[in-house]
N, C-alpha and C positions, 0 to 999 in steps of 0.2 A: 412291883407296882408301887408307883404314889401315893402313902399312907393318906393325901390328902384328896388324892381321886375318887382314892374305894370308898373314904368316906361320905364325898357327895354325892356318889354313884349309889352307894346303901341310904341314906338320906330321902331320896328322890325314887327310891326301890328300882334302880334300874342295877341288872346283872351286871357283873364287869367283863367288857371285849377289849382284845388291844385296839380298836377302830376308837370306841368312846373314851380308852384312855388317853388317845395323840388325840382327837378333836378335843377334851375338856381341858388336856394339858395348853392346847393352842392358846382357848380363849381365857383363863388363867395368866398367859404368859403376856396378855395382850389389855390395854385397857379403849381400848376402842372394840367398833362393832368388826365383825368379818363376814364376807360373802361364802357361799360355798365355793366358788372361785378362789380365795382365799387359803383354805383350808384344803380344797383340793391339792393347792400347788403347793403346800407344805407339810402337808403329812407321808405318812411311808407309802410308797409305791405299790406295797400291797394291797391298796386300799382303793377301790374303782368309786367312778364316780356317784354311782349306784348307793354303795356301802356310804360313802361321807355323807348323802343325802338323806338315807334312811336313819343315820344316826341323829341328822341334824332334826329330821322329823321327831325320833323317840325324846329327847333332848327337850323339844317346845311343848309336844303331849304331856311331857311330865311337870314342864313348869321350871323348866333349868336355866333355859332361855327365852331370848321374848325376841318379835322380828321385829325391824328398826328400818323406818322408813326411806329412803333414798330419792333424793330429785330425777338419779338417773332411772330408776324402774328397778333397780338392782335391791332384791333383798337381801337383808345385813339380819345378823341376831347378834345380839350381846347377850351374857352372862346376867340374869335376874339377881338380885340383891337382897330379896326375901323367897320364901317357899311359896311357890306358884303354884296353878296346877293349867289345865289344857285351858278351862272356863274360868277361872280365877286370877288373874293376874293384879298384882296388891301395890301395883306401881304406876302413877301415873306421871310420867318426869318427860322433861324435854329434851330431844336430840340434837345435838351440834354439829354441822360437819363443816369444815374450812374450807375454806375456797383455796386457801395457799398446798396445803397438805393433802389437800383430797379425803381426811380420816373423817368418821363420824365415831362422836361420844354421848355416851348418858351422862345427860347433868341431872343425876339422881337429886340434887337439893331444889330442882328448880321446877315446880309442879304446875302443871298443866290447870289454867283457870277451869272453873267449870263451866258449863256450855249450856243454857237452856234452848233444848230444841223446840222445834213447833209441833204441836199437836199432831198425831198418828206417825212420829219419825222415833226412833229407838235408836240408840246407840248398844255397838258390838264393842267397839275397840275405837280410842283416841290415839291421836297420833298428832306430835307438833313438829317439825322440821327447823332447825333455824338455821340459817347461812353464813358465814362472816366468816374472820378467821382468829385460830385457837392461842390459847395464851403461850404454849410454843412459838410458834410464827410470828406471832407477837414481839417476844424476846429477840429471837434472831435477829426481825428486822431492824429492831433498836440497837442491837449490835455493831 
């Protein structure tokens, strides 16, 4: 096992399964967000779609991951940045996804104004989307 797995896996007190080790390994390998669609289609075979979902579940209760909003209705999670927890989440940044590449990213440096709402409206959870395309696509098309 990935000395670097067990350790976020002990970290975040979650046991070690080989399921949580190919999904933590995935999104490690990845700096963009991923659907369960995603992660389905690239982990071991042994792994139904059942198991990748309830992992992705244990994963966000613990604060591993955060879900990442999508134009298309498709939930995405990326990898947290800080120690989270189900109710606590210590990050409030904006999401990129490109029109050219279809990826969506955390621009962890790029933080979410604050929002005053109106009287009897409470906020759970922000969320900002932004559209365009990435500084990859970018480069290519300057190419």
């Amino acid at each position: 096992m990935n000395a670097t797995i067990k350790n976020i896996l002990k970290e975040h007190d979650l046991r070690y399964t080989s399921c949580r080790e190919e999904v933590l390994d995935k999104f490690l390998q990845q700096d963009f967000a991923l659907s369960h669609a995603d992660l389905e289609a690239n982990v071991s075979e042994h792994f139904d779609r059942v198991t990748v979902y309830r992992t992705l579940r244990t994963f966000l209760d613990a604060g591993l991951i955060h879900k990442v909003l999508d134009d298309e209705g498709i939930t995405k999670y990326a990898l947290c940045r800080q120690h989270c927890s189900l109710h606590e989440h210590h990050h409030e940044h904006v999401h990129f996804k490109c029109t050219s590449c279809g990826l969506t990213n955390c621009l962890d440096n790029v933080q979410i104004p604050s929002i005053i709402l109106p009287n009897g409206y409470r906020a759970t959870e922000t969320n900002l989307l932004m559209q365009g395309v990435c500084a990859n696509c970018s480069e290519q098309k300057e190419a």
